[in-house]
C-alpha positions in Angstrom: 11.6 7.1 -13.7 14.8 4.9 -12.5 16.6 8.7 -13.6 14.4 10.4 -11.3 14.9 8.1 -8.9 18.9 7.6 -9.2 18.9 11.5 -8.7 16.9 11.8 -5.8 19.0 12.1 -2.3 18.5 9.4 0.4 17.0 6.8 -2.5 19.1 4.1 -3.9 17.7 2.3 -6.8 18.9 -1.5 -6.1 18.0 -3.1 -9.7 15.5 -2.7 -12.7 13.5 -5.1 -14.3 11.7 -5.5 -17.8 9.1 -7.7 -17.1 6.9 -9.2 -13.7 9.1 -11.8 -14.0 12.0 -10.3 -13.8 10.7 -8.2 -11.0 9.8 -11.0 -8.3 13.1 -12.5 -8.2 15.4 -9.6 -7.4 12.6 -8.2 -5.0 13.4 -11.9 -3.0 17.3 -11.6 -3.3 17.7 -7.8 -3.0 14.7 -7.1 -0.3 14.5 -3.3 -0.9 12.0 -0.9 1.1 9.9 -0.5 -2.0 9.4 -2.3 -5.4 8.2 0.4 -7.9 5.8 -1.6 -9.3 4.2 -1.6 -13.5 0.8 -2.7 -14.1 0.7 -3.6 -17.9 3.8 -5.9 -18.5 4.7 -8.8 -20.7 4.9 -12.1 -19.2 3.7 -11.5 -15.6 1.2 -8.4 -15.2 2.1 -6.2 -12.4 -0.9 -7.0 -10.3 0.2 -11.1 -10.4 3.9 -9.5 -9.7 2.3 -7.4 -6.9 0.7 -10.6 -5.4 3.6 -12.4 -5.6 6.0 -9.9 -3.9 3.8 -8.9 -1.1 2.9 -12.7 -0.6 7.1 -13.3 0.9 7.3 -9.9 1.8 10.5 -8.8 0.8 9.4 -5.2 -0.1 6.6 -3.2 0.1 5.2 -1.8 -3.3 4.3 0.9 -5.1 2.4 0.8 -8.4 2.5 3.0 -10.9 -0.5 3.2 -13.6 -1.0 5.4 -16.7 -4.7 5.0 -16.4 -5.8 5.8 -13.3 -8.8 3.9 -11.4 -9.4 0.4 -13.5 -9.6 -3.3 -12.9 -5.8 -3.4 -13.1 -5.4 -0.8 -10.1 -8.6 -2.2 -7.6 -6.1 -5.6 -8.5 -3.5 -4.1 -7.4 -4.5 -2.9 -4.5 -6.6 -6.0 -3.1 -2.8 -7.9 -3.5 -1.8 -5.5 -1.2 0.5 -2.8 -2.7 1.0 -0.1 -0.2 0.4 2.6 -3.4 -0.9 3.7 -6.3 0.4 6.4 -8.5 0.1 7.8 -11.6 2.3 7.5 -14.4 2.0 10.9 -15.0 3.1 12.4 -11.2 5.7 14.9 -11.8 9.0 14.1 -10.2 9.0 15.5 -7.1 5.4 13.0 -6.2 7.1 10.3 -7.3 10.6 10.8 -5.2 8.1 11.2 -2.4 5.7 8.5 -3.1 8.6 5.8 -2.9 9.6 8.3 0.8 6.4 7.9 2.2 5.6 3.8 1.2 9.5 3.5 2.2 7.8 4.8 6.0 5.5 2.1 5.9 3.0 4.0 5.2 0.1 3.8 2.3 -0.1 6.2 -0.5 -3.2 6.7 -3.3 -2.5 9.2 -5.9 -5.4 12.4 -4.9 -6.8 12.0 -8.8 -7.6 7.9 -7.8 -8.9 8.5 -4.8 -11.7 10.8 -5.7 -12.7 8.4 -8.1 -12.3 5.5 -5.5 -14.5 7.4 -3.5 -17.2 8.1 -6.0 -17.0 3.9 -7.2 -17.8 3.2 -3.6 -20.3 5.6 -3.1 -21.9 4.8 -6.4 -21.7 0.9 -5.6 -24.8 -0.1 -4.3 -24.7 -1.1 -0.4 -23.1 -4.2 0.3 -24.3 -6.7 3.4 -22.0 -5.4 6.7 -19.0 -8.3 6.2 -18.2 -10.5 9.2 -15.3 -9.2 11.1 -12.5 -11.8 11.2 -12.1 -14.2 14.5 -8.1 -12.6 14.5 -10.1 -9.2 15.6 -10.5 -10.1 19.1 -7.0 -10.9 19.3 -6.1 -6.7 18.9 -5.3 -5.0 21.9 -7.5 -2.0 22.4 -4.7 0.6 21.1 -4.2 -2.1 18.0 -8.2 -1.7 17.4 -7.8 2.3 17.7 -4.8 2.1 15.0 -7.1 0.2 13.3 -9.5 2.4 13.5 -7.2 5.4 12.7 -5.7 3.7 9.2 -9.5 3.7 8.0 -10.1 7.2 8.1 -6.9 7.3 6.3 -4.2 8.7 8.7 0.0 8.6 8.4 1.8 7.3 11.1 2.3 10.7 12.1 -1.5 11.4 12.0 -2.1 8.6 14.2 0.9 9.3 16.8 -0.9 12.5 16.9 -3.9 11.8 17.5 -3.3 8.9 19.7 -0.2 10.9 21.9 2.3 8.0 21.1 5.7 8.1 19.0 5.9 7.2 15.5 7.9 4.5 15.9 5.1 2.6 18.4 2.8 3.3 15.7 4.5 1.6 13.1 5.5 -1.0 15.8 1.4 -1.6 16.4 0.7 -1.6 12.6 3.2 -4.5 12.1 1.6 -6.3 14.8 -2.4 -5.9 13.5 -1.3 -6.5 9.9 0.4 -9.8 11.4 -3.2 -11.1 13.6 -5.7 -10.1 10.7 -3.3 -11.7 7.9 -3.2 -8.4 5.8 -0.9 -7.9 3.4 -0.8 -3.8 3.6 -2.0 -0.8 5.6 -4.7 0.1 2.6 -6.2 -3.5 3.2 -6.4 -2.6 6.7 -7.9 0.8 5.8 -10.6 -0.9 3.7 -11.2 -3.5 6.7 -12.1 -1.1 8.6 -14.0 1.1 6.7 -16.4 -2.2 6.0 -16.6 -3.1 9.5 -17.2 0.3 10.2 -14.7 0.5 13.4 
């Protein structure tokens, strides 16, 4: 992976790491644009790893899971990485993968999210959850961003659709990640596909 990734124009890789451990700490003194992210490691897990980088914000993350949709990737995902991959992406995903979380946008490998689809489909209904106090505090084009991240869009999708320039997108998903407290645009996504806005 670090090969594919030292070979891949416009990336730099900034330092490895064996372990969760050993992962948190360069993430705080380096501050890449993405951590590429384990699940199953000694000493610190890559979800507790996840937790921890997303908590300070140094980087956003991208994890990377040989076995698709289990407890260890939902984990991942509720500490707020902005990705989910599988071990087993050919090169090219995975060069784009770190591109596209590096944009600040969120990434779920097609193979998860069909089965992420069918667990919550399956899942029997859930009460409606109360929407946060922080959610009047959007501005109107915050709540349609909002609104846009959970029926999945890019940035570019949502500059699209909402006539503005990808930079004021990114600029207004900073802002509503900020008031609601959210760690990453899939928590945002999954906010607002349970308060159905």
């Amino acid at each position: 992976m670090v090969l594919i990734l030292r070979s891949a124009p416009g990336i730099e890789v900034a330092g490895e790491a064996a372990d969760g451990e050993q992962a948190v700490a360069p993430a705080r003194e380096l501050r890449p644009d993405v951590v590429v992210m384990g699940i199953q490691m000694p000493w610190l897990d890559g979800v507790s790893a996840t937790l921890q980088v997303v908590a300070e914000r140094p980087a956003d993350v991208l994890v990377l899971t040989a076995f698709g949709l289990d407890e260890y990737a939902f984990g991942a995902l509720r500490a707020g990485a902005a990705g989910l991959l599988l071990k087993s992406a050919e090169a090219r995903e995975l060069v784009e993968a770190v591109r596209t979380v590096a944009r600040g946008e969120g990434i779920v490998a097609p193979a998860v999210t069909r089965r992420l689809i069918a667990e919550f489909a399956a899942a029997p209904a859930r009460e409606a959850k109360a929407a946060p106090a922080a959610l009047g505090t959007l501005t109107p084009r915050e709540r349609e961003v909002l609104s846009c991240l959970g029926e999945g869009l890019s940035n570019a999708g949502i500059a699209l659709r909402l006539d503005l320039v990808e930079g004021t997108v990114k600029t207004h998903v900073s802002r509503l990640l900020g008031k609601l407290e959210l760690r990453s645009r899939v928590q945002a996504a999954v906010l607002a596909q349970e308060l159905g806005i």
